[in-house]
C-alpha positions in Angstrom: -2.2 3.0 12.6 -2.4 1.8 9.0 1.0 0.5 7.8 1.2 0.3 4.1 4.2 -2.5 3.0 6.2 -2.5 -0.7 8.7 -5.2 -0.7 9.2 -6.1 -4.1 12.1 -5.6 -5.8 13.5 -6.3 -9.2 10.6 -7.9 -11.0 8.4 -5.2 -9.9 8.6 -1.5 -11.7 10.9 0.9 -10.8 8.2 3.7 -10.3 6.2 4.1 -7.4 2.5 3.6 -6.4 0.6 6.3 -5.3 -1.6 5.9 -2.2 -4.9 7.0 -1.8 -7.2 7.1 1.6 -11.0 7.5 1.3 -9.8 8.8 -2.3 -7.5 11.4 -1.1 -3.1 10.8 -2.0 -1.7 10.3 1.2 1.6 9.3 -0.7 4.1 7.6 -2.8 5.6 3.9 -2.3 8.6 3.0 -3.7 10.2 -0.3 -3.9 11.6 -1.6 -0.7 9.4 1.3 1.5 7.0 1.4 3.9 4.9 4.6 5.1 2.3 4.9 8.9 -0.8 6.6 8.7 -2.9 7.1 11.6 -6.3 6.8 10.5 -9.6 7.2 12.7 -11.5 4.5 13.3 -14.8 3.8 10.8 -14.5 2.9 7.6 -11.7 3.3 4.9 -11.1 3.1 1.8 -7.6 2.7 0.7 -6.4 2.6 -3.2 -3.4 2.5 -5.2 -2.4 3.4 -8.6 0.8 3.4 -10.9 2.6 6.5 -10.7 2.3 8.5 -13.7 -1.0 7.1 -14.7 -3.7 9.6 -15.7 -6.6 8.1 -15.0 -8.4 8.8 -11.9 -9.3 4.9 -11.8 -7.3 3.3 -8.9 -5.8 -0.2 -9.8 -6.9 -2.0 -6.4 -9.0 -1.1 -3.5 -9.7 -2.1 -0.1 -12.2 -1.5 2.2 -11.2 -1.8 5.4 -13.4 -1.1 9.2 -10.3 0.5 11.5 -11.1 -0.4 15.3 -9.3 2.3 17.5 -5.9 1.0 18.7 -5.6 -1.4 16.8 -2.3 -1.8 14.2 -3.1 -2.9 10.5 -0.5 -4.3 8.1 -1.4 -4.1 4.3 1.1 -5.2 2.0 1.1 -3.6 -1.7 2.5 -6.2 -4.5 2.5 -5.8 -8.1 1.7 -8.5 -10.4 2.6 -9.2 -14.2 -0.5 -9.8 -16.3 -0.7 -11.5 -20.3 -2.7 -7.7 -21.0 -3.2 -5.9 -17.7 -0.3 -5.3 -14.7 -2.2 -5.2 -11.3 -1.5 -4.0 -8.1 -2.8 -6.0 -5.5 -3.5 -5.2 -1.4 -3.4 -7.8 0.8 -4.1 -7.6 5.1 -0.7 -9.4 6.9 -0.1 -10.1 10.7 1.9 -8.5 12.6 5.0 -11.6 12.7 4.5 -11.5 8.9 4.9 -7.6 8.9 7.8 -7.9 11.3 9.8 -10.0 8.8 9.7 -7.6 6.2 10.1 -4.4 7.6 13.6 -4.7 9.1 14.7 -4.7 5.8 12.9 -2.0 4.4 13.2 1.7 4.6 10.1 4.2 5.6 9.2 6.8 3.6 7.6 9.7 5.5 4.6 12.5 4.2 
């Protein structure tokens, strides 16, 4: 299982991100959500981009090697840039996960 964290709140935007998995949308975050995605083990690669955004280019990526039974934890942040906003992915433990998601709502696909 792959969960995919969005805690910011009022300093991030108001739109979601869209999710992508080995390039294919597997959903939509909004702030304050969280969404599970069983995912086989091998290889993934997971990607993000502004909602609304035409470009095929995703804003972050991460390559990730999913051992079978194991639970992952990847927390989505958006950060202000001087030219460019970014979108950032970043692997948490499970105690860190934890904290956050008993105040956040899932979002199901």
């Amino acid at each position: 299982k792959v969960y995919f964290i969005r805690s910011d709140g009022f300093q991030a935007p108001a739109a979601g991100f869209n999710l992508f998995i080995d390039q294919k949308p597997v959903g939509h975050l909004n702030n304050k959500r969280y969404m599970v995605h069983n995912v086989t083990p091998g290889s993934h690669h997971f990607s993000s981009q502004f909602s609304g955004k035409k470009s095929k280019e995703k804003a972050e990526k991460l390559e990730q090697q999913i051992e079978a039974g194991k639970t992952y934890y990847i927390k989505l942040s958006f950060q202000h840039g001087l030219f460019k906003n970014k979108l950032h992915f970043k692997q948490i433990d499970e105690k860190e996960a934890n904290k956050m998601l008993a105040s956040l709502r899932e979002t199901k696909y």
